[in-house]
Every structure is written in C-alpha cells, then in structure tokens.
N, C-alpha and C positions, 0 to 999 in steps of 0.2 A: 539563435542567440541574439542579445541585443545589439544593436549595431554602434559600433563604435567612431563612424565618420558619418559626415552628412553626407547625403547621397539624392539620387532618384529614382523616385519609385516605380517599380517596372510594371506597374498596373495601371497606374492612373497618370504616370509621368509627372506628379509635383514632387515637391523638396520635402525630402526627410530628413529632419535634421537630428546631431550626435543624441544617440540617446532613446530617440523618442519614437523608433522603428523597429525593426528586426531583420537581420541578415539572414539570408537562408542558402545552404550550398546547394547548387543543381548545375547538375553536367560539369562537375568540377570547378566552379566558379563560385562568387558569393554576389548573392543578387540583393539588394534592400526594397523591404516594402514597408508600407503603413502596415500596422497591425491588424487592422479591419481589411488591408488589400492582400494580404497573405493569402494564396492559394493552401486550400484543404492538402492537406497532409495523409498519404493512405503510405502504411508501410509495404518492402518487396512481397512479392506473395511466397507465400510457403511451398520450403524443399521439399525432399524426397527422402530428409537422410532422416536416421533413428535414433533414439536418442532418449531420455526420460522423459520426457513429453510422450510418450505412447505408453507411460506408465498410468498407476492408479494415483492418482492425487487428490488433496481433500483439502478444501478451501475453507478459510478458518478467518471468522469477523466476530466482534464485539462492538455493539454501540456503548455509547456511556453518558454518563453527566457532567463530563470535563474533560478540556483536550486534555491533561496532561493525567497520562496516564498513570501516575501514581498517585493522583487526589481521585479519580473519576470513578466512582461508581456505574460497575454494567449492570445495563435494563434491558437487552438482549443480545444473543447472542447464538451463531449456525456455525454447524460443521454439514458442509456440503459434496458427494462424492461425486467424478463425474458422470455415473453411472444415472445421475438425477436422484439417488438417493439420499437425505438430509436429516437431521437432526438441528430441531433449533428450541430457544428457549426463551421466554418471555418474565422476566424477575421485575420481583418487587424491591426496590433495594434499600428500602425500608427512609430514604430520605428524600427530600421535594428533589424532583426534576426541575433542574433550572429554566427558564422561558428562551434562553439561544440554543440550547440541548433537543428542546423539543422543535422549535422552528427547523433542526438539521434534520434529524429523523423521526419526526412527526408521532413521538410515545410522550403519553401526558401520565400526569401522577393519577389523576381517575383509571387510565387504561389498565396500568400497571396494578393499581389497587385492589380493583375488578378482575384480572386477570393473569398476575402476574406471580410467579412462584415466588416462595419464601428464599431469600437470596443463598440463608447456607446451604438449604437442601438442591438449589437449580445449579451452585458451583460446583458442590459436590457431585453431580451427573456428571459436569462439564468436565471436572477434572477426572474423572474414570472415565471418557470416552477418548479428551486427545492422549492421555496416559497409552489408552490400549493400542493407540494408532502409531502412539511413537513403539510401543513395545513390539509392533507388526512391522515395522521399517516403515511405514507409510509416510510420504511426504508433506507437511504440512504447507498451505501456502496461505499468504495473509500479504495483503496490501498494505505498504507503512507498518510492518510487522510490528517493530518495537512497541505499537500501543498495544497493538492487539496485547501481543506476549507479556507485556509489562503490566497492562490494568488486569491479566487473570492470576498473575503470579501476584500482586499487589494485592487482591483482591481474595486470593485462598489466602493471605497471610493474615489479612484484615478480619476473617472468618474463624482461625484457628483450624485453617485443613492443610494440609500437606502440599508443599510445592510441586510443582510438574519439573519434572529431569528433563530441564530443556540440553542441558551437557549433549544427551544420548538422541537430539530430535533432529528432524532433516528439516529444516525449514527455508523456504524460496520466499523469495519477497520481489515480484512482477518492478516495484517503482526502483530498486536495486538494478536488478537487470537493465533494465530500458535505459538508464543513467549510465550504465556501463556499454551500453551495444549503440546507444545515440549521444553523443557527448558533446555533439554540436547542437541538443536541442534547445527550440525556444519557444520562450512562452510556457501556458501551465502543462501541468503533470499530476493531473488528482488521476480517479481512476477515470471517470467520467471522457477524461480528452484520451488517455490514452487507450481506451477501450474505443475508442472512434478512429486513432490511428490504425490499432489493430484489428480493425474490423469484429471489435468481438460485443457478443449482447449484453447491455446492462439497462436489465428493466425497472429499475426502482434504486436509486442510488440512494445509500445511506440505511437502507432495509438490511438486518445482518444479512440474511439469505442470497438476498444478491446479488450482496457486494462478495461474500465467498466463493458465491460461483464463478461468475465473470474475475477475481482472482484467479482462481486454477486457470479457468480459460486462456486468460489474460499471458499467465507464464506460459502456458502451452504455447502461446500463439507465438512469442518470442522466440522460444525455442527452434519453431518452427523455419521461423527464421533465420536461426543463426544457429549452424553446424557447431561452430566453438565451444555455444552455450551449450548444446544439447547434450555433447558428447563427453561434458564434464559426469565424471561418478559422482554421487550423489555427496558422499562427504565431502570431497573436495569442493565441488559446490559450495555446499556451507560455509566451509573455509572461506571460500573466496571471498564470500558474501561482507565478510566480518572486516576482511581488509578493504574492499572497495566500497560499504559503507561509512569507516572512517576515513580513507581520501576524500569521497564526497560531500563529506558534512564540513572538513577540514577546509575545503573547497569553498563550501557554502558561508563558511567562519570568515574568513580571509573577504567573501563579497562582502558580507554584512561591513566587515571591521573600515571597509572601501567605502560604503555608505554614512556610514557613522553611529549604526543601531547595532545597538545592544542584545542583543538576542540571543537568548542560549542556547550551542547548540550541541547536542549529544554525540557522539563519537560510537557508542556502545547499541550493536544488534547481536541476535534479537532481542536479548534482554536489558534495560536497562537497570541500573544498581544505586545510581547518584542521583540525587532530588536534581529535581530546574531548578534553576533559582530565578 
C-alpha cells in the first residue's frame, strides 16, 4: 500500500517521503521503500488441501476495440481448458481497429480482414460453447471479468443473438480474489504482476489465449493458497464474489473521491447493466 508517513527506506536508507513510497508488511511490521527499492514479491507456496482448484476450469478472454465494454467491439476471443485444450476465435468486427487497441494486442484491421470471422457467425460459436459450459456446471474464469462478460453480452445484443444465462454461470474472477486474500497490496494488479506474484505462466499478455489460460491458472494458484478460498462451494463462491466486488470498487470510489477524479466506477459483476459515463 502506499505509505502514508514519511519514512526510511529499508534498501537504500534515504527519505521517503508521504506519498511517494510504499509500505509493505513483513514479520508483522510495516517497512517503507522506494518503489524501484521494493523487494520482488513471491506469494506462500501452495497447501495440501482440496478444494475447486483441482477441478475442471475454463479460462474465458475477449480482446476488443474499447476499454469500455459496452462500446468495444471483440476482435478475438478463447475459451481455454486446463487440460491444454482451446477453442479460440479471430473476428472481423466489421469496424476500423482503433491504433491504442491494436498497440495492446497487436490485431490490425488488415489481420482481421484477411483472417478474421464474420462477427455474427464467430459470436454465435462463442455463445453455444460458454452456453454448453455453463449448462455442464463448468466454471468460467476471466480476469477483470465484467469486460470479459459485459462486451459478449453487449456484443450478442449488438448482433441480434440471444443472451448468455449468466444468472445460471459459476464464474471466478482471479483480480476479485487476490483483492480479497491481499488487502494490504500495493502497487499494480493487471494480470501480468500478479501472475509474477503467483508464480504462474503468461506467455504473451493481451493474446486472448493466454490471457485465459494463465487466468484459470492464476485462480487455481490462489486457491492453492488459501484453504478459505478453496473450500468455498462453488455458488457461494459466486456469491461472494458479487459482494466483495462491490466493497472493493466502493473502496476504490471513496480513493478516487480522496484524489479528486472523477472516475466512474461500476459496483456491478459479472455483468454490467449501466453505461459509464
């Protein structure tokens, strides 16, 4: 977290001053460093106990053309099992790729035009596969779920297909977790840092593929970690998720409102219902 006094830093021994550092708890104390002097962060290593994490799980990404997942058109998009078996899909989505869209995940409007499915027929696949996965009890998992969930439901409505019964879906959301099992953490939290926390692979960040994968993993790995988590049933799970996402975003309201920006922030997983504004 960020530190709230000025202090010194236990690395290099100069002055951190309020603000401009980060506090980190070790051995039951709170130490301050520079951000640059912060020692690498490895999470406990993994129990013994059982739990859904020794289930089947399927890691669930969408890139797009806009953060906000109710303007964004998806231009790919994987369902990954951990067995290494995948399903992914490369769409055309019939309007320009903006140039900071393509700078994230490196799809350009040539790629797509060239190679890229007709958008109704690629969502319609997409939504008869997480369909069958939620009708299997399978667990869906997606990092920063809400986009995921939100630009495909956005996205079959934009089409004229039929919504996905997210009511009836088990979905895990790895950046939920970790926020709830690390509540002192500081600094970032894409998936990128905290797959380096939890020691887990991610080979090509921002590639749907995976970033699905390293998702499942990613929950797994927590799991692994934390008996609490693991031993939740899986709807309660869900539940849980719905309430500790909006304490944390409430959370996150309250910093912003502290700063002075303006930023909107959603309350609602995993599906969002209300425009941004």
């Amino acid at each position: 977290m960020i530190n709230r006094y000025p202090g010194r830093c236990q690395t290099c021994q100069q002055r951190v001053d309020a603000g401009a550092g980060q506090a980190l708890k070790e051995d039951g104390r709170w130490n301050t460093y520079h951000h640059e002097c912060a020692p690498a962060r490895i999470a406990p290593a993994p129990g013994g106990h059982p739990g859904w994490h020794d289930l089947p799980l399927v890691g669930f990404d969408v890139e797009g053309t806009d953060p906000d997942p109710m303007r964004t058109r998806i231009i790919s998009a994987a369902l990954v099992h951990r067995d290494g078996s995948q399903t992914d899909w490369l769409i055309d989505p019939g309007v320009p790729i903006p140039p900071d869209a393509t700078d994230r995940h490196g799809i350009t409007d040539e790629r797509v035009r060239a190679d890229g499915r007709p958008a109704r027929v690629a969502l319609a696949e997409l939504h008869a596969a997480v369909t069958g996965l939620i009708a299997a009890g399978t667990p869906l998992v997606a990092f920063c779920a809400p986009y995921d969930v939100t630009a495909l439901h956005t996205e079959l409505a934009r089409h004229g297909l039929p919504p996905v019964d997210w009511g009836q879906a088990v979905v895990i959301d790895p950046s939920v977790l970790h926020r709830q099992v690390e509540p002192y953490w500081s600094g970032r939290r894409q998936l990128a840092d905290l797959c380096a926390y939890y020691q887990v692979k991610l080979t090509n960040a921002h590639e749907a593929a995976s970033d699905a994968r390293a998702a499942a993993e990613l929950a797994a790995a927590i799991a692994a970690r934390h008996e609490r988590i693991a031993g939740m049933p899986l709807d309660v799970l869900h539940k849980a998720q719905i309430d500790w996402y909006a304490e944390q975003s409430r959370d996150l309201r309250a910093y912003f409102d502290r700063q002075g920006r303006t930023e909107t922030v959603s309350l609602e997983w995993p599906l969002e219902t209300l425009p941004r504004t």
